[in-house]
C-alpha positions as CSV (number, residue, x, y, z in Angstrom):
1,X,119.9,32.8,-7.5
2,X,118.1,30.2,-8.8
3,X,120.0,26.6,-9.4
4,X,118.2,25.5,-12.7
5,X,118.5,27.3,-15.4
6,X,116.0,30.4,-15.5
7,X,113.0,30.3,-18.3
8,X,113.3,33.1,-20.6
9,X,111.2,35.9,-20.9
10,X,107.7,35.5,-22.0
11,X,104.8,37.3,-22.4
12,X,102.6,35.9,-20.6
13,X,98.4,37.3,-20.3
14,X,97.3,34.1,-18.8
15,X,97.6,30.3,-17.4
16,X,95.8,27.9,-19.6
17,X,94.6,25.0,-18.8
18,X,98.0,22.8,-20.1
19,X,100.1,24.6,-18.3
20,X,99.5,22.8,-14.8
21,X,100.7,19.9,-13.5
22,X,99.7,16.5,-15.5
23,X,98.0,15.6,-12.5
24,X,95.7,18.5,-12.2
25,X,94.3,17.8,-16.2
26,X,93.4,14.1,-15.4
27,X,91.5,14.7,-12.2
28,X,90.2,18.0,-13.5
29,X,88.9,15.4,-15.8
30,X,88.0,12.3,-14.4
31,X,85.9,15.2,-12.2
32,X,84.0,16.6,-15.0
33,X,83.4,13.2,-16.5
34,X,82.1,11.9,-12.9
35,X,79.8,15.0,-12.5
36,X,78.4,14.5,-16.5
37,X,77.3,11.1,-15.8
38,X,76.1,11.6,-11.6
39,X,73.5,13.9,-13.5
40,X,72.8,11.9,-16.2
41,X,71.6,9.6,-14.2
42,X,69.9,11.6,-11.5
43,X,68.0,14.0,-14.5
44,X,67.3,10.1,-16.2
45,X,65.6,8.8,-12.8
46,X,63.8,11.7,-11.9
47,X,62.2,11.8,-15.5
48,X,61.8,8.3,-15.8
49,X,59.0,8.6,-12.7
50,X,57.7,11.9,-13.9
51,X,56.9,10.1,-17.3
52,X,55.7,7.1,-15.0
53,X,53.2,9.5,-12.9
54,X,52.2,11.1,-16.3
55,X,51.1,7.9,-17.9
56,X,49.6,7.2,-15.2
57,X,47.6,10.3,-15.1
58,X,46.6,9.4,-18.7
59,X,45.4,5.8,-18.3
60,X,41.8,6.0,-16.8
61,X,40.9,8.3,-19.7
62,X,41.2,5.9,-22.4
63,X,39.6,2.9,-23.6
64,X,40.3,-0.6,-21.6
65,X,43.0,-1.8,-23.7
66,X,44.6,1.2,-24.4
67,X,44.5,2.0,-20.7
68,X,45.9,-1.3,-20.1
69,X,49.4,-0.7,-22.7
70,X,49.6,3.1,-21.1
71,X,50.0,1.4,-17.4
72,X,52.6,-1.2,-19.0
73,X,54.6,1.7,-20.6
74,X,54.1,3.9,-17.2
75,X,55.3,0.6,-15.3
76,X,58.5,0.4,-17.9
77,X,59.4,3.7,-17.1
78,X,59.3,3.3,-13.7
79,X,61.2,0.1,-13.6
80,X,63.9,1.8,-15.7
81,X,63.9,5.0,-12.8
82,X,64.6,2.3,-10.3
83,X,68.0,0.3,-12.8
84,X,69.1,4.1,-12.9
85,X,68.8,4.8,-9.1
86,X,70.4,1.0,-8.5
87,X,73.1,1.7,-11.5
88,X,74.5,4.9,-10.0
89,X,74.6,3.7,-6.4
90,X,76.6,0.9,-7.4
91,X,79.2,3.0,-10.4
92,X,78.9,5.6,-7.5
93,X,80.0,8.3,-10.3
94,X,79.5,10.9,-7.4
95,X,83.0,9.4,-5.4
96,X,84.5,9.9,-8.9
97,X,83.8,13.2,-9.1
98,X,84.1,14.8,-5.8
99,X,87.6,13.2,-5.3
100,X,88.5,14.1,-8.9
101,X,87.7,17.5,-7.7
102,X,89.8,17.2,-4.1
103,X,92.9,16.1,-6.3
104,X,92.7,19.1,-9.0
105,X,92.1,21.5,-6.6
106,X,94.7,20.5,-4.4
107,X,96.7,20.3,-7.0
108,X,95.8,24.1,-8.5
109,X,97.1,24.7,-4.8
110,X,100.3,23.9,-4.3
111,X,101.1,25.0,-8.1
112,X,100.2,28.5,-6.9
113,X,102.2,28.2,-4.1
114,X,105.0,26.9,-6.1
115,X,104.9,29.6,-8.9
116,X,104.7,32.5,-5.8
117,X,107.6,30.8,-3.5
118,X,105.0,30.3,-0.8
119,X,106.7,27.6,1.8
120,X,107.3,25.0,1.9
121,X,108.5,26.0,-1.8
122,X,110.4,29.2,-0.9
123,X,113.8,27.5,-0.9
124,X,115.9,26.8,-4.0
125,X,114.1,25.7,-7.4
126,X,115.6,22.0,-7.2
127,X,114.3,21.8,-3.9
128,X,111.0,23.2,-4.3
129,X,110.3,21.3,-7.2
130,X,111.5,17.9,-5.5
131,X,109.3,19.0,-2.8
132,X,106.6,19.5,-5.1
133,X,106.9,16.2,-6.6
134,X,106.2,14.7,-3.4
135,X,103.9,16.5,-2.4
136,X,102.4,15.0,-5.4
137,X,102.6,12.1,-5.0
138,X,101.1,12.1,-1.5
139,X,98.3,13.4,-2.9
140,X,98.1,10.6,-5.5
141,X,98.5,8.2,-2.3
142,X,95.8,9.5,-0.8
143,X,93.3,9.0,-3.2
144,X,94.1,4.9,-4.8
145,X,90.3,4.7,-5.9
146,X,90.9,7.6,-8.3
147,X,94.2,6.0,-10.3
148,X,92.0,4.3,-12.6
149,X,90.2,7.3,-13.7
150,X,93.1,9.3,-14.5
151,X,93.4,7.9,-18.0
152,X,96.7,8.4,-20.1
153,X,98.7,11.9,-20.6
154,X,100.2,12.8,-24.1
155,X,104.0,12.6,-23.8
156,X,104.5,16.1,-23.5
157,X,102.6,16.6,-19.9
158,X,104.9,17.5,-16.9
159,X,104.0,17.7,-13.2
160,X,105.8,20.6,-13.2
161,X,105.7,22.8,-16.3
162,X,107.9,25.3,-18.5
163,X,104.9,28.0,-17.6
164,X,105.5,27.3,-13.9
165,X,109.4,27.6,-13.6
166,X,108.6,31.2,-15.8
167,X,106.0,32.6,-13.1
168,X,108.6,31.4,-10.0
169,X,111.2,33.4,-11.9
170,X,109.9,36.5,-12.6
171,X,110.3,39.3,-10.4
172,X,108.3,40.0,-7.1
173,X,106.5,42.8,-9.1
174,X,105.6,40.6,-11.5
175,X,104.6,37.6,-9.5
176,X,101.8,39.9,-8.0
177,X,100.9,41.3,-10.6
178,X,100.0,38.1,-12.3
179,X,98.6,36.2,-8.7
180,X,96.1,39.5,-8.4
181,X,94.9,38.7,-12.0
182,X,95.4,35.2,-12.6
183,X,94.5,33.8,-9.1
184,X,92.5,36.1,-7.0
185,X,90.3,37.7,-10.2
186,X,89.6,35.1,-11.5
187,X,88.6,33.2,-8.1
188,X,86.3,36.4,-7.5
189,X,84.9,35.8,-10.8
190,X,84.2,31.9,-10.6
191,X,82.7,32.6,-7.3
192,X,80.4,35.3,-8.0
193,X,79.5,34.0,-11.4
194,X,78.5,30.8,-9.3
195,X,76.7,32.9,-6.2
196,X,74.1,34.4,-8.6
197,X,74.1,31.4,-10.9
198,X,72.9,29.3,-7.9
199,X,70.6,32.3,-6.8
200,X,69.0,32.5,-10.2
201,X,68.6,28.2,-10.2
202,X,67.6,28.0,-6.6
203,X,64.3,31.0,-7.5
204,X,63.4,29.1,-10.5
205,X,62.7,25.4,-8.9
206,X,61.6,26.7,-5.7
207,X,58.9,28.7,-7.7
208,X,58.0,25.7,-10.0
209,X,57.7,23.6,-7.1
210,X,55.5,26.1,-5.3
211,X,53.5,26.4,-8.2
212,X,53.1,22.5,-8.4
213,X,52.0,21.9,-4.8
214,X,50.0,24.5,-4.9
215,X,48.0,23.5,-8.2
216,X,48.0,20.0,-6.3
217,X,46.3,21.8,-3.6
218,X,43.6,22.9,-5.5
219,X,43.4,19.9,-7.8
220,X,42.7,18.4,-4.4
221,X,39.9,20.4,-3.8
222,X,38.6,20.6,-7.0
223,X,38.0,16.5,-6.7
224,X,36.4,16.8,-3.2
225,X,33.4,19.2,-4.8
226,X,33.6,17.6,-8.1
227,X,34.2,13.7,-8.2
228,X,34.5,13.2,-12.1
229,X,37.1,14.2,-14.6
230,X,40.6,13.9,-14.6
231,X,42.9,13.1,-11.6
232,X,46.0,15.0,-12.2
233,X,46.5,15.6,-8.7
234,X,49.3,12.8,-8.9
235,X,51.1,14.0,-11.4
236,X,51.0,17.8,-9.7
237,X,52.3,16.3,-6.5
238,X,55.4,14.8,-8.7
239,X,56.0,17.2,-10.3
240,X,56.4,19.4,-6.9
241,X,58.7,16.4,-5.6
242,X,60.8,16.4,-8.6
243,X,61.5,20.2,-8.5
244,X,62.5,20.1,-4.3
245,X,64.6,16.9,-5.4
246,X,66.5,18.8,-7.2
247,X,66.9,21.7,-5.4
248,X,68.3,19.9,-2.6
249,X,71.0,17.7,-5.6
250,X,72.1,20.6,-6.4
251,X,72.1,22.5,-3.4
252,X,71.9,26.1,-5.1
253,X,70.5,27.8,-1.3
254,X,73.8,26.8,0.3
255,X,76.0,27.4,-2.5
256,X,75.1,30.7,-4.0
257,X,75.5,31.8,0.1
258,X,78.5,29.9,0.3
259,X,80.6,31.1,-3.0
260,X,79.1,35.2,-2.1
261,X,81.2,34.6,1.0
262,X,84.1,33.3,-0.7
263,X,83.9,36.1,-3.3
264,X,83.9,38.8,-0.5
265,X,87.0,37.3,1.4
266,X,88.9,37.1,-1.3
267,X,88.1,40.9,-1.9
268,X,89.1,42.0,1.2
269,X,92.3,39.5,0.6
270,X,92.7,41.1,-3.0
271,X,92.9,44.4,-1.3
272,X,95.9,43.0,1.5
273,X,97.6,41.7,-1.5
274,X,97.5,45.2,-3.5
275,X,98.9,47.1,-0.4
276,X,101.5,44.4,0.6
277,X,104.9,45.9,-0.3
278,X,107.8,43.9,0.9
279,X,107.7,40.2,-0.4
280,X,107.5,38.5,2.6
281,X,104.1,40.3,3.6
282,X,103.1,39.5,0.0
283,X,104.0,35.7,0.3
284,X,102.1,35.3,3.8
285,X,99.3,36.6,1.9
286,X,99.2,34.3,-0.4
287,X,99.3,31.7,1.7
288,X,96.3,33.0,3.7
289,X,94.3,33.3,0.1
290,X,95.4,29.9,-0.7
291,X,94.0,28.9,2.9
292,X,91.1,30.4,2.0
293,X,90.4,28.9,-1.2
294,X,91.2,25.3,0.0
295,X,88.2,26.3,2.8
296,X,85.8,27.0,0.7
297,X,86.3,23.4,-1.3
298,X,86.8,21.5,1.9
299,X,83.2,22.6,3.1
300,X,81.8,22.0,-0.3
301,X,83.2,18.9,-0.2
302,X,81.9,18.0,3.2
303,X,78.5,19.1,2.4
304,X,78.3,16.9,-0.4
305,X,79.4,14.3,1.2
């Protein structure tokens, strides 16, 4: 029997967002507002020096003064590519959001381990959730450079929420029922949907970029036969740059491969956990899911890195 008093009965189709710990809603995000600005200024530098080769491209076909401004602007933009590139080494917005991300989904973690009595939460629900706390807090410990970013909580947040005590409480029955569709299906979904998102974005730069370097190619020619007219080859050959650059920010190759991998595991997991029928099998399971999620982040956090 439980030693805190059980939540009533709800009915419950979901976990939103406000029902996890306060924790996991200010690194979730100080992540997402680390990753916003990272790209801002990444998209801002790359465009700055395709705007830079463009001008530049332009300039020898006008007059001499007009020439003269278009190089000035083309050098502007430039100079303002290079404060962007200096700006977001030094705010390093990356660090905020990848450790943003380690925290929440650490976080996410242990809740779910929590809510399905997965040790070291399958004692009594004071101990569990005093374990939980620290667990917290070691976690908190661990990252110091991310306190800052957490920003302030409403007065109603809890590290460990109404919601959660409700889920811990319910029958075994129900507990799987709701980890098979609130945990695992929607972990198959977020990591499919990401596989062929990354698929689709990784096709669509690599064939720009192709298309760039090749028209670079041939622009290339094209001036060796005929030495008058345009010179675009420059602005080609950046625009080819700018698309590989990207590519490889993003990494989209690695990670559609990556999350399809992680969506078939947790398949075959999702299968273990609709078989399991004593609770103990079903709680091992979990643990092996939970492993298995906290995988995947810790290589997409290394390969970020």
């Amino acid at each position: 029997m439980s030693d805190l008093a059980p939540a009533p009965p709800t009915q419950r189709t979901n976990i939103g967002h406000d029902d996890y710990p306060a924790l996991f809603i200010g690194a979730n995000a100080a992540s997402s507002t680390g990753r916003r600005h990272y790209f801002r200024i990444v998209k801002a530098d790359l465009l700055f020096l395709l705007a830079g080769a463009t001008l530049s491209t332009i300039a020898p076909l006008l007059d001499t003064v007009s020439g003269q401004t278009i190089r000035s602007i083309s050098v502007a933009f430039l100079v303002l590519g290079f404060v962007a590139k200096t700006s977001g080494r030094i705010r390093r917005f990356d660090n905020e959001w990848f450790d943003g991300r380690a925290v929440a989904e650490s976080v996410k973690t242990l809740t779910w381990r929590f809510m399905m009595r997965v040790s070291p939460f399958d004692g009594t629900d004071r101990d569990a959730e005093q374990r939980f706390s620290s667990d917290l807090r070691e976690i908190i410990r661990s990252y110091p450079g991310l306190i800052l970013e957490l920003g302030s909580e409403p007065t109603s947040a809890r590290q460990v929420t109404p919601n959660m005590r409700a889920v811990r409480n319910e029958p075994y029955d129900a507990r799987r029922a709701f980890y098979l569709s609130e945990r695992i299906d929607d972990q198959i979904r977020w990591y499919a949907g990401r596989a062929e998102q990354n698929r689709r974005a990784a096709s669509r730069w690599f064939w720009l970029g192709l298309a760039a370097q090749s028209s670079a190619i041939g622009l290339t020619i094209v001036r060796i036969v005929v030495t008058s007219g345009p010179d675009i080859v420059a602005l080609a050959a950046a625009i080819s740059a700018m698309a590989t650059a990207w590519t490889q920010i993003n990494r989209n190759d690695e990670l559609a491969k990556s999350y399809g991998v992680a969506a078939q595991e947790l398949i075959l997991i999702k299968g273990e956990l609709e078989n399991a029928e004593a609770e103990a099998e079903f709680i091992d399971i979990v643990a092996e899911a939970e492993s298995a999620i906290s995988r995947e982040h810790t290589m997409w956090m290394a390969k970020r890195r």
